[in-house]
N, C-alpha and C positions, 0 to 999 in steps of 0.2 A: 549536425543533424542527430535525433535522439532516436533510438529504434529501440522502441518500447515495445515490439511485437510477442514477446514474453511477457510480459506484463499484463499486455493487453489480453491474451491469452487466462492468465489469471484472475484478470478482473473479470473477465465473463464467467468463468471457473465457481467464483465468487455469487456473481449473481445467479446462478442455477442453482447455488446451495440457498440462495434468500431469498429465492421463490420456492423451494422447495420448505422451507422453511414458514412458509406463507401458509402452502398448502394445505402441510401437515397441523398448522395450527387451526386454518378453516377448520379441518377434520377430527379435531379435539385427539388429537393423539397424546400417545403417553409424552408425561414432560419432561422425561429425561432421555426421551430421543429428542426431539426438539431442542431442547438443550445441546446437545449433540450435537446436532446439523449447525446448530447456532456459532458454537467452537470451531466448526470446520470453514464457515464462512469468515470469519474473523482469524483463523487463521490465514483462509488465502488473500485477505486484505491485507493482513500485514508482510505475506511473503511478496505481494505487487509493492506494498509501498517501500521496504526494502531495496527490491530491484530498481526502483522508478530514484531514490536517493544515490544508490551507489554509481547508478547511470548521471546523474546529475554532476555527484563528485568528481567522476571521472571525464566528463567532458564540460560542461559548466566552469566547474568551481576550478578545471586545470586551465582551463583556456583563461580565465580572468587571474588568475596568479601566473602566468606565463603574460599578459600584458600588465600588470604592475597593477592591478586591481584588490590586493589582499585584502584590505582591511572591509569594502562593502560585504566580501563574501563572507567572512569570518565574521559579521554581523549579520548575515543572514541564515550561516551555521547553528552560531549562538542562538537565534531569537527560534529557528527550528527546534534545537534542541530543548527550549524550555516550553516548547507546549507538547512536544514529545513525553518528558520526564513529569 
């Protein structure tokens, strides 16, 4: 079982900055707040998807290399990581 409840946290975190981000551009605000808010959304997206991988690694990815599973996971590592990079 995955307990994404930080995460989940985060992503909503997330989307309160990209509707606010909606808002302020309805309202022609300056563009480098907006800008702004835009970084801060994009950052809490990458601090969720962070959490949501390393939760993954550490039960996913241990559980299929403790039953003799290496090589699918390590191909699905790999294929993560290159649209990651």
């Amino acid at each position: 079982m995955h307990n994404h409840q930080s995460s989940l946290k985060t992503l909503k975190n997330a989307l309160g900055q990209v509707e606010a981000v909606i808002k302020m551009t309805e309202e022609d605000r300056y563009c480098i707040d907006i800008s702004t808010q835009i970084s801060a959304a994009i950052a809490l997206l990458k601090k969720a998807q962070s959490e949501i991988l390393s939760n993954h690694i550490h039960s996913c990815v241990k559980e299929s290399i403790e039953q003799g599973n290496v090589e699918d996971k390590l191909e699905e590592i790999n294929t993560l990581l290159k649209k990651l990079v």
